[in-house]
N, C-alpha and C positions, 0 to 999 in steps of 0.2 A: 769698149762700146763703139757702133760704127759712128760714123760722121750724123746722118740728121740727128743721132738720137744725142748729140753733144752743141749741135747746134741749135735743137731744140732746149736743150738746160741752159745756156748759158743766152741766148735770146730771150729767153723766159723771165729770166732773171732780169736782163734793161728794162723792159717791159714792164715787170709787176713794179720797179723802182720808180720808174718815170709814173705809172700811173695814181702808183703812193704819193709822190712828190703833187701831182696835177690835182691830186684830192680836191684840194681847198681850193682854185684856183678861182679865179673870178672872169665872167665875162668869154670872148673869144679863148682864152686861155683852158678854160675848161675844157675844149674841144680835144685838147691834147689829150683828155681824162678817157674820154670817150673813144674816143679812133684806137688808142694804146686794149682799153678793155675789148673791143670790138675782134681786134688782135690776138689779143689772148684769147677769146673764144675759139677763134678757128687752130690757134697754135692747140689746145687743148682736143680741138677735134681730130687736127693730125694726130696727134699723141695717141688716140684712142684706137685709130686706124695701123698707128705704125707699132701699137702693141701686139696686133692682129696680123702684119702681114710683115714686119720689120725683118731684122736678125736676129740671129739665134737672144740674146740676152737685152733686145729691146722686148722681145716679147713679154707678155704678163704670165705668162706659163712658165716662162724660166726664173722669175721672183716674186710672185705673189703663191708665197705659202700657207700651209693650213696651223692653227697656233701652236702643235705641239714641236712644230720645227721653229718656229718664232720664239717661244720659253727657252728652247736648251740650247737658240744660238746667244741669246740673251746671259743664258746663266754662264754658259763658256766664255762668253766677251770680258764679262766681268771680274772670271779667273785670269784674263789675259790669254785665254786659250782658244778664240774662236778660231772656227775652221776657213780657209781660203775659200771665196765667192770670187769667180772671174768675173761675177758681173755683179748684178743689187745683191746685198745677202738678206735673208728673210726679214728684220726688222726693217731695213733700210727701203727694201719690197715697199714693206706694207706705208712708210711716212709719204713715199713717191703716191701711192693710193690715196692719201690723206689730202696730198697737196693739189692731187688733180681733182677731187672731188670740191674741197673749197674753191680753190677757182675758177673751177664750172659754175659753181652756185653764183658766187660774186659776181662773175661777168656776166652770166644769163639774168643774174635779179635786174643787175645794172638798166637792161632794154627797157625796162616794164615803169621806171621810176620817174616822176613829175615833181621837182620841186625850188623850190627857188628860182623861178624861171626858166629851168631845165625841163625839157622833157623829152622820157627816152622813145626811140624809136617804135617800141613797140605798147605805148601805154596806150594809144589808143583801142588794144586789143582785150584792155580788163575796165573792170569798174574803178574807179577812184579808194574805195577800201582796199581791193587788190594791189591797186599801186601803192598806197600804204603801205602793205604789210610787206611789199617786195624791198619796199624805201627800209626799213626793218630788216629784212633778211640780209640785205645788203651790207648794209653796213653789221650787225652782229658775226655777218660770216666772215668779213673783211677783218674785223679783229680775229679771230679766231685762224686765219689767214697767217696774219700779225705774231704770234704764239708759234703756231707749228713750224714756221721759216725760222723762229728762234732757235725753236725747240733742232729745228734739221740740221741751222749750221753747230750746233751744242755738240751737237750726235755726230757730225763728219767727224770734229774736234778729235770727241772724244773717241771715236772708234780709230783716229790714226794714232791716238798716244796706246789707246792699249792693245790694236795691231799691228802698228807699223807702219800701215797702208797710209800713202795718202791720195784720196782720192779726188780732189778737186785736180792735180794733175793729170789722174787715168780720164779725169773726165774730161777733159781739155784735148790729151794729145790718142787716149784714147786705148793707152796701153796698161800694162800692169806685169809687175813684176812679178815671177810666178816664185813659190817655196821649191827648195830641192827636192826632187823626190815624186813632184806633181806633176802629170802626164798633161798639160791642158793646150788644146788646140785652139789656132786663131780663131776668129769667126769666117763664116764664108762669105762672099758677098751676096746678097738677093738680086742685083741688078738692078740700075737705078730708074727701069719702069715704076720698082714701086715706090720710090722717091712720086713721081710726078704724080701717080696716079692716089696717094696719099693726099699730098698736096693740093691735090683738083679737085678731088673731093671734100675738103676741109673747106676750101673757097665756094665749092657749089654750095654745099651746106650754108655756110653765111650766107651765100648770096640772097638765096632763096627765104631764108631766113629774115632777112632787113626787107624793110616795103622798099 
């Protein structure tokens, strides 16, 4: 995996921590809650951008498969026989999809919410039932948030005991160990215009976005 798409994961990860932690917080405190979500919205907006213009194996075309390759990499895994993925392999694809959709939802409900004294940036743009049900959304998707990060780190777990692989390493330094026999070329670099240009756009987005 290149560089943003690992400092993306592992950013992501402070982030979703610190703002689980800031949940409850009280008073000025809270504010950490807010600025961290805010955060993750544009890290999530990069994300969606560097899916689109990234490296070969940040994109969504190189792991967001259709299910009948999601079943048989599934049923292989579980013989101990899955096949080598230099990069997400189809199930692993689709939880990345899971997780970026939850916290989209979570961080965008976030803006829209009033309560306990709190209110978010953007509630003055709905009715007070909308902000309800966003206070709702919020928080239901936040648990369900909660589950899937189980359920992901469950699933690195278990996909290195029954391939070998570990990938919290490839995802860190970025490499991976390739099987004998297997032709697999580096990635190439895209050139870090679209680092910036990711990134600017992720920040315009918010910008434009908060009053």
């Amino acid at each position: 995996w290149d560089l943003p798409t690992r400092v993306f994961h592992w950013v992501l990860l402070v982030l979703v921590a610190v703002a689980w932690i800031s949940s409850e917080a009280d008073g000025a405190l809270f504010n950490i809650h807010i600025v961290s979500g805010i955060i993750i919205l544009a890290m999530i907006v990069f994300r969606i951008i560097w899916g689109v213009i990234g490296s070969r194996h940040a994109l969504f075309t190189d792991f967001v498969k259709g299910w009948s390759k999601v079943r048989a990499y599934a049923k292989n895994l579980f013989m101990f026989k899955a096949p080598f993925h230099a990069g997400h392999n189809p199930v692993g694809g689709w939880m990345i999809i899971a997780l970026l959709v939850s916290l989209a939802v979570t961080s965008f409900s976030g803006l829209f919410i009033s309560d306990d004294g709190y209110s978010g940036p953007l509630v003055y743009t709905v009715s007070p039932w909308l902000s309800n049900a966003m206070g709702d959304l919020h928080e239901g998707v936040a648990g369900l948030l909660g589950f899937l990060i189980g359920f992901h780190v469950l699933g690195v777990i278990g996909h290195g005991l029954m391939s070998g692989e570990n990938l919290p390493r490839s995802m860190w330094n970025g490499n991976k160990s390739v099987p004998a026999g297997r032709n697999i070329s580096s990635i190439a670099s895209v050139g870090w215009w679209r680092v910036a240009l990711a990134v600017s756009l992720s920040i315009a987005a918010i910008w434009q976005l908060l009053p």
